[in-house]
GUKOL-881082 format. One record per residue: x, y, z of N, C-alpha, C, CB in turn. Coordinates in steps of 0.02 Angstrom, whole numbers, padded with zeros to 5 digits, always signed. Glycine has a CB too. Layout:
// GUKOL-881082
XYZXYZXYZXYZ
...
// end
This chain:
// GUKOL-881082
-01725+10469+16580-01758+10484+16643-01782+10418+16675-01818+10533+16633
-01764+10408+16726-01798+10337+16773-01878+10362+16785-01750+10324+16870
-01891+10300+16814-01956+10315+16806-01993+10268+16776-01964+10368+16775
-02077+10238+16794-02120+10200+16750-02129+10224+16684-02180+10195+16777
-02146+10185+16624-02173+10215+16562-02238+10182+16563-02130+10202+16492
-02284+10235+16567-02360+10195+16567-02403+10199+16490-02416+10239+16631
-02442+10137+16453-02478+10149+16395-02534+10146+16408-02469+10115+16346
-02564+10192+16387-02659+10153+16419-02685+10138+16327-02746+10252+16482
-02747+10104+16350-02779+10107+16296-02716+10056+16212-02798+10207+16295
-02681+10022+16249-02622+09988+16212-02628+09946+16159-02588+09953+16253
-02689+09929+16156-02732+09842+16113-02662+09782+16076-02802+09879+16010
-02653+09791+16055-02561+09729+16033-02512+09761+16035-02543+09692+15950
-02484+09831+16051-02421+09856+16056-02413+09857+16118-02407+09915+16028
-02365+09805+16137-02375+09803+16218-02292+09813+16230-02416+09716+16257
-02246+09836+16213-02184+09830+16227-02148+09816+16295-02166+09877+16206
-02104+09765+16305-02097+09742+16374-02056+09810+16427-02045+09664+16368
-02053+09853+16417-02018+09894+16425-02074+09958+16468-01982+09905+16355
-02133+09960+16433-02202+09976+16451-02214+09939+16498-02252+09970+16404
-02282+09987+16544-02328+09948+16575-02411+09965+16538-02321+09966+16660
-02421+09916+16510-02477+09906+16487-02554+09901+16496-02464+09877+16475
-02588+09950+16479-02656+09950+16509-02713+09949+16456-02664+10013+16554
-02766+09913+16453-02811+09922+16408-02883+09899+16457-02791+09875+16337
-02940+09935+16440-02993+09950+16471-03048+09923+16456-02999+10002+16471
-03019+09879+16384-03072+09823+16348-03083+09758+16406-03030+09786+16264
-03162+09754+16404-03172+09679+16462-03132+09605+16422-03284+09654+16473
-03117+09599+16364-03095+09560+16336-03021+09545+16386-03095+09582+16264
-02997+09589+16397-02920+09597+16444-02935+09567+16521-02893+09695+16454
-02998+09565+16536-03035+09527+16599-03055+09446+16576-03115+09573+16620
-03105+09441+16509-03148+09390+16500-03087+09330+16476-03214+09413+16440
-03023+09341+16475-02978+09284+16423-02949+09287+16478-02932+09296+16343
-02940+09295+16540-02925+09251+16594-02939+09196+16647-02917+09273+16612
-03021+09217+16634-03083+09178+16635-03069+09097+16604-03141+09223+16588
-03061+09065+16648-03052+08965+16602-03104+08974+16589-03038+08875+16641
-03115+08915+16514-03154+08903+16481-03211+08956+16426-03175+08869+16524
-03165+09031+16447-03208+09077+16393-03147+09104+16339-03253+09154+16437
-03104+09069+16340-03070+09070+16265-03105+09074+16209-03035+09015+16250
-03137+09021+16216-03146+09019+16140-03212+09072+16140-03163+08932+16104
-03230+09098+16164-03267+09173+16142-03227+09224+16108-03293+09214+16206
-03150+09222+16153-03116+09267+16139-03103+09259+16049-03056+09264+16189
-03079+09221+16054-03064+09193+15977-03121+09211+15942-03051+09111+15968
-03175+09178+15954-03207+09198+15891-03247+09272+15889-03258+09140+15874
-03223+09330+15921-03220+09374+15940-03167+09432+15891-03210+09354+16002
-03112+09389+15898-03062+09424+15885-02965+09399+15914-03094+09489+15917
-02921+09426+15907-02857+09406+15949-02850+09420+16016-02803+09434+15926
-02849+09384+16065-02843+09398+16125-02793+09447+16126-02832+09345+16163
-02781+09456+16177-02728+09519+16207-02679+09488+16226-02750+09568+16268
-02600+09512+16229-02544+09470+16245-02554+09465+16296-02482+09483+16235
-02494+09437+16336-02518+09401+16398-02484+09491+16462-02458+09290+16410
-02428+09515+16455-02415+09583+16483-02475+09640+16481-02355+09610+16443
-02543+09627+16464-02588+09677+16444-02607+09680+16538-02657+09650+16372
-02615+09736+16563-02663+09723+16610-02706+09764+16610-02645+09716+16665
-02778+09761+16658-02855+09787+16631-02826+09858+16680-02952+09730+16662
-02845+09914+16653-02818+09988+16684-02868+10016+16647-02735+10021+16670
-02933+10069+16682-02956+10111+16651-02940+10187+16657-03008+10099+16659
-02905+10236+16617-02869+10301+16629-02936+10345+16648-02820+10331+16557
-03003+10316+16626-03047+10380+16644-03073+10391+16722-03113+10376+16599
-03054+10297+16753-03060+10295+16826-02986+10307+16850-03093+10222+16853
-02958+10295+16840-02880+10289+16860-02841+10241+16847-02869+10290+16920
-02774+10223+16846-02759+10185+16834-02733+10146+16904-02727+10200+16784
-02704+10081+16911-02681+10078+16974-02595+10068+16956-02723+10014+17019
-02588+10178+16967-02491+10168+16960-02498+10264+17006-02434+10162+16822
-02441+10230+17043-02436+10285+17079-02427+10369+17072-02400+10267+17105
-02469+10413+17108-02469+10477+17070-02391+10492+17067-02515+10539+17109
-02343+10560+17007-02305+10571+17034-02257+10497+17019-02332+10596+17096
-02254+10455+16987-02222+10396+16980-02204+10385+16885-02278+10336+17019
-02223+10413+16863-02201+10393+16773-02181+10446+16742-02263+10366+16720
-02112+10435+16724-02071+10455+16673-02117+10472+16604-02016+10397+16662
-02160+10447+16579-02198+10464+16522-02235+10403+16499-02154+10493+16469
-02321+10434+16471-02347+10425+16495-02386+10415+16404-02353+10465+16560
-02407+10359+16362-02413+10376+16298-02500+10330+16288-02332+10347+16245
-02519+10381+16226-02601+10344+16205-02588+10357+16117-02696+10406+16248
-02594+10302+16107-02615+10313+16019-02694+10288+16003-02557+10254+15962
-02711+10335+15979-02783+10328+15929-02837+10285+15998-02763+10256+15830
-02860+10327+16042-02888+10299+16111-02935+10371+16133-02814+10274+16177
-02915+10433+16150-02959+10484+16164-02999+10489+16113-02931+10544+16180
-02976+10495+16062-03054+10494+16018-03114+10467+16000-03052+10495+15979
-03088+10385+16045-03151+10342+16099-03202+10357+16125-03138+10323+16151
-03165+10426+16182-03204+10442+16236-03254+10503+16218-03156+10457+16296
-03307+10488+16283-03359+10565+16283-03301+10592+16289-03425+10590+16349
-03322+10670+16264-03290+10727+16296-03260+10719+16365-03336+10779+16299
-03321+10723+16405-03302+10711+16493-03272+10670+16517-03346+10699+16535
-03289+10618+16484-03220+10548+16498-03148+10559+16481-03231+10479+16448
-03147+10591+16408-03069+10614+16404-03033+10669+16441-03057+10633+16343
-03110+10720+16474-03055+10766+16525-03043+10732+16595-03087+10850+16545
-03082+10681+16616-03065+10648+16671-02986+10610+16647-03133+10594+16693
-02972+10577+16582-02922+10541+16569-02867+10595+16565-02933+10497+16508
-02859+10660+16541-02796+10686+16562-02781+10708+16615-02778+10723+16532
-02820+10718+16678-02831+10733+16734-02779+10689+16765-02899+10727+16752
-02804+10617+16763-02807+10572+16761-02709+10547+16760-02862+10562+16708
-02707+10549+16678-02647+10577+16674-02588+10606+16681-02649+10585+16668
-02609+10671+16699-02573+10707+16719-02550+10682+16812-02611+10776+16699
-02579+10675+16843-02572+10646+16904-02518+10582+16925-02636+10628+16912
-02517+10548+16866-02468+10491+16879-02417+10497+16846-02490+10430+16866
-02396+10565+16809-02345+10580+16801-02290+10611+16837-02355+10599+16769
-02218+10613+16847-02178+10635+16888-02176+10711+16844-02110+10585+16900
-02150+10758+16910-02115+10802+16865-02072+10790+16818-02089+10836+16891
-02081+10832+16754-02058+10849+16698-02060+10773+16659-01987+10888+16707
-02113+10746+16669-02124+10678+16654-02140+10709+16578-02187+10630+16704
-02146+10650+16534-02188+10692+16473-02275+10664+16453-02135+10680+16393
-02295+10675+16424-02350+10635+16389-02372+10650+16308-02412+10646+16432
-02354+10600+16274-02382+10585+16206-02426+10540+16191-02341+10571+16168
-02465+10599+16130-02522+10546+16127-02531+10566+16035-02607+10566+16192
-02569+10527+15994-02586+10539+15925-02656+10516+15934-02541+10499+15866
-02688+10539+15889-02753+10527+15852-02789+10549+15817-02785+10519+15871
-02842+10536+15768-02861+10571+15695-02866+10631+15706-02924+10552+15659
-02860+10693+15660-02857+10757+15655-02906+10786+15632-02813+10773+15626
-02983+10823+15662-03025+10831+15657-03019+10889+15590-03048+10837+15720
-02981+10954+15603-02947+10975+15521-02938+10945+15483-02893+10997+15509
-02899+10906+15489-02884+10856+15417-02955+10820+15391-02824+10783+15438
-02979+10823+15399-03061+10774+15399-03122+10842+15365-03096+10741+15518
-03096+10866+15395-03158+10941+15382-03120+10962+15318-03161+11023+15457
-03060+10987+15313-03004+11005+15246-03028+10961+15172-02911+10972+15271
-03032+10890+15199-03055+10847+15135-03122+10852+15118-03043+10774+15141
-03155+10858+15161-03241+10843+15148-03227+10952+15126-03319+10800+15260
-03208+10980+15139-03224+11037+15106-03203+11060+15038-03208+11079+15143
-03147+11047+15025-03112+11031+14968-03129+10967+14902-03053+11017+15001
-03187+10944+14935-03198+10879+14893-03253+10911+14866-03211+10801+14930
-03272+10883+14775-03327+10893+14739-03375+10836+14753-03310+10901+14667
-03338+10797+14752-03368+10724+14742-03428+10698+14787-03312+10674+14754
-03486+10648+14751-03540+10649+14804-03544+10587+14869-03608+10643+14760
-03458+10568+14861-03470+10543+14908-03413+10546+14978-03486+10486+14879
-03387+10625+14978-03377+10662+15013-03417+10669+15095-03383+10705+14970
-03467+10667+15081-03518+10680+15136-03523+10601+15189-03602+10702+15092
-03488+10565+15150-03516+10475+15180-03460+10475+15191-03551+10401+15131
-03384+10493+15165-03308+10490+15208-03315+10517+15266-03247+10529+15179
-03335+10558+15269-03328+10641+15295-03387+10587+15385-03395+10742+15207
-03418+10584+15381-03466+10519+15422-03448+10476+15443-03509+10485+15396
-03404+10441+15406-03386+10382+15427-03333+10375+15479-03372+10350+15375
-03316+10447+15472-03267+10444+15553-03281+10466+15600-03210+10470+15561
-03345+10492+15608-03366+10501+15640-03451+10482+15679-03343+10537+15622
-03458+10429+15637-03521+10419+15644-03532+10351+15639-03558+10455+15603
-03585+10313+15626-03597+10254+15633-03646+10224+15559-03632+10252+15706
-03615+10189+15521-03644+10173+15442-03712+10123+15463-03574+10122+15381
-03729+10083+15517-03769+10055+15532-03766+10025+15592-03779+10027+15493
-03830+10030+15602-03832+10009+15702-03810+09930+15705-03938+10015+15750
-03764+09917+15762-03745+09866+15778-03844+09813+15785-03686+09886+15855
-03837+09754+15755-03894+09717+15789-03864+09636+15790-03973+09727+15742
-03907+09613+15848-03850+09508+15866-03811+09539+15909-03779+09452+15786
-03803+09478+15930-03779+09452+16027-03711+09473+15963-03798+09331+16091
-03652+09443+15916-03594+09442+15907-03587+09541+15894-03575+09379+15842
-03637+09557+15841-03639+09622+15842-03603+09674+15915-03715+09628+15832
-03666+09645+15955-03668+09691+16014-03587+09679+16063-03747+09666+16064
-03574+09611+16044-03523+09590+16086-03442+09640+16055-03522+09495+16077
-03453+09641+15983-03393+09671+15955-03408+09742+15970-03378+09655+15876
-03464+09775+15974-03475+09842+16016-03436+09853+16078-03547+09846+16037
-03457+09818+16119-03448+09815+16175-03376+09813+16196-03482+09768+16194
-03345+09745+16201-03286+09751+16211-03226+09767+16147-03279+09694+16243
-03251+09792+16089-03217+09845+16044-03187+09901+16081-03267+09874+15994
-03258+09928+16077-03254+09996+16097-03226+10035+16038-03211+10005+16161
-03249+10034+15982-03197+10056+15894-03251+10125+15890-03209+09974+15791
-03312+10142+15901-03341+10202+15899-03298+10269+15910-03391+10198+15944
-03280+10314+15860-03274+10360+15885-03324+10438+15934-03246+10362+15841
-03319+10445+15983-03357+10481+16014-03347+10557+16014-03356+10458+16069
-03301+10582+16005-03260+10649+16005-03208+10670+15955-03226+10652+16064
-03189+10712+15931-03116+10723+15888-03118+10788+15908-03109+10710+15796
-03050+10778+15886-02991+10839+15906-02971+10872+15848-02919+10812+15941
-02951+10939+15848-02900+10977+15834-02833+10988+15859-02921+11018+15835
-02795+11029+15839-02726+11046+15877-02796+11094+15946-02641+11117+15808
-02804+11115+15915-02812+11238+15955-02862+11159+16003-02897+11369+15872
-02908+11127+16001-02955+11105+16068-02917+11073+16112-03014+11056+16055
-02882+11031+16092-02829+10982+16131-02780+11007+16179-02785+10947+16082
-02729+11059+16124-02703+11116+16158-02739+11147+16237-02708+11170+16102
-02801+11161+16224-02852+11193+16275-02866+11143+16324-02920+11217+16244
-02891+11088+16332-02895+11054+16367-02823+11032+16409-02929+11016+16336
-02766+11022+16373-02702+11014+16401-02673+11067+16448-02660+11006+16350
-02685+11129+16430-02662+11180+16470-02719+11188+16511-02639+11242+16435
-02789+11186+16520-02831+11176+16574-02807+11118+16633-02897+11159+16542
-02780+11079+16605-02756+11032+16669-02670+11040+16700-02766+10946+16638
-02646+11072+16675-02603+11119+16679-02521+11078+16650-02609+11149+16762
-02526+11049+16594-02471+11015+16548-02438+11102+16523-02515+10951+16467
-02391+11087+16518-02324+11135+16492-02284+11114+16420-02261+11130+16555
-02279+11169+16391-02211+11143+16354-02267+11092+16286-02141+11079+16427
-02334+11141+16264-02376+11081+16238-02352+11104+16151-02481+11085+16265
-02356+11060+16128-02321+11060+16046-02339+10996+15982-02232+11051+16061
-02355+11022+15942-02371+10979+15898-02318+10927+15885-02387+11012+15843
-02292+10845+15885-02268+10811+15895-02274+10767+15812-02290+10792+15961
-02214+10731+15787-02226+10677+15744-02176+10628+15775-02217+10693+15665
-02187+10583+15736-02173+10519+15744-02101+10509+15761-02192+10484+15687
-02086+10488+15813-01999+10467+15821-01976+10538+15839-01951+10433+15739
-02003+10601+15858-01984+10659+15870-01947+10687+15951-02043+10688+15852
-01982+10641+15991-01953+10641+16072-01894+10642+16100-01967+10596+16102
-01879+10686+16134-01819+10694+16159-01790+10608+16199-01828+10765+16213
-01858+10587+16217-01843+10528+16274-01859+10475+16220-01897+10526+16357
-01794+10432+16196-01795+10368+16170-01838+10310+16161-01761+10351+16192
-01872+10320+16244-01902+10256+16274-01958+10264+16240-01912+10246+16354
-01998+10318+16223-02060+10332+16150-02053+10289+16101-02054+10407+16106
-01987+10267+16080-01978+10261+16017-02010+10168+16011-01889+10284+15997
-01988+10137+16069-02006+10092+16087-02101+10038+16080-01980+10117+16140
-02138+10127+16077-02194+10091+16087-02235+10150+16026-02221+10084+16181
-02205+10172+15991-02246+10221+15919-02241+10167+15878-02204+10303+15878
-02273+10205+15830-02289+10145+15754-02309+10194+15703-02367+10075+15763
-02256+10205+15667-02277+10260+15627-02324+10271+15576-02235+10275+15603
-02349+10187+15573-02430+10211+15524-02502+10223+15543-02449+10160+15477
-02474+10235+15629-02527+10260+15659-02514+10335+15677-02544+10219+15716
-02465+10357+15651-02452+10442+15661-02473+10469+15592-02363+10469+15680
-02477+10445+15536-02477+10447+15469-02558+10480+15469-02459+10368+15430
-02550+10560+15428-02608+10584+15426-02638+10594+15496-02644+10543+15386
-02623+10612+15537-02633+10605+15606-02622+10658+15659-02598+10558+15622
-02625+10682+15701-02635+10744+15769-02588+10705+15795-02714+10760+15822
-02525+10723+15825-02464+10694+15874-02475+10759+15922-02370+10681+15833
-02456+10729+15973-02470+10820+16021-02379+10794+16081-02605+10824+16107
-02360+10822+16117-02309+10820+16143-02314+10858+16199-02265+10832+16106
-02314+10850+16270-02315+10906+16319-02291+10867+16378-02389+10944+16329
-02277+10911+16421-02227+10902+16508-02301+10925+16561-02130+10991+16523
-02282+10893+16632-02287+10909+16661-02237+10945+16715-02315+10878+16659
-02237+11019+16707-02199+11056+16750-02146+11003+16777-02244+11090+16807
-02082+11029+16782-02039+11001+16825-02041+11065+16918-01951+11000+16768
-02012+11024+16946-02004+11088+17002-01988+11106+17015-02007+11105+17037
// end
């Protein structure tokens, strides 16, 4: 299918083939002369194809303009409300019968182990993905907060995700693995040890 392929939320899988968006200020602050070396001792800058796109404001790519449309391990970032603004969002800059895939941790799978587990430290796994082991404190602290953004805020199931997808009116919605897409150009920008143990979801926006 012709058409843009848009990634939001991309952090080093930037494939040239993609248009690349990430919402971290770091993707702003390392263009900035002379604040490199923050970046660095921060962390790896962002390749140089990254550009700053936030999906919960919009992105800047035309509605009705992308062939498909992909997020790995990124909604489970957001508030609730932020991620229904982001498939909204979404869904909008997709063409008909465009697709959109996305993966990220599997709120079942997480509840399955911590219920199934004897062990006493079940309860501190079971947390740790969802919660916070100790409050960020320091300017470097706050800074890896900040333009991280690694908190998870929300998780998913299939049955919630599902619900929210067909509230914004995606078609054709289906549990998805890795390398599974009818459209090739996916294959380009997955990484299969980020589908591993993982929620893949697969859905269209209506064709017309």
């Amino acid at each position: 299918m012709e058409g843009l392929y848009v990634q939001f939320g991309c952090g080093q899988m930037t494939p040239e083939r993609w248009i690349n968006f990430d919402a971290s200020p770091t993707v702003r602050i390392q263009r900035i002369p002379g604040l490199g070396f923050l970046i660095r001792a921060l962390g790896s800058p962002f390749p140089k194809n990254v550009l700053y796109g936030d999906i919960c404001i919009g992105l800047p790519v035309g509605n009705n303009s992308s062939a498909g449309v992909y997020c790995s391990h990124v909604l489970e970032h957001l508030a609730l409300e932020d991620c229904k603004r982001a498939l909204v969002n979404t869904y909008k800059i997709l063409s008909p019968g465009g697709r959109f895939r996305l993966v990220m941790p599997d709120l079942q799978i997480f509840v399955a182990r911590y219920v199934a587990s004897n062990d006493a430290g079940a309860a501190y796994q079971f947390m740790a993905e969802i919660g916070q082991q100790k409050r960020p404190r320091g300017i470097r602290a706050f800074l890896h907060e900040w333009l991280g953004n690694s908190a998870h805020r929300w998780l998913w199931d299939y049955a919630a995700i599902e619900h929210e997808l067909q509230q914004v009116g995606f078609t054709g919605i289906r549990r998805a693995v890795y390398g599974d897409s009818v459209d090739p150009i996916f294959n380009l920008v997955e990484e299969k040890e980020r589908w591993d143990d993982c929620l893949g979801v697969e859905c269209q926006k209506p064709p017309i």
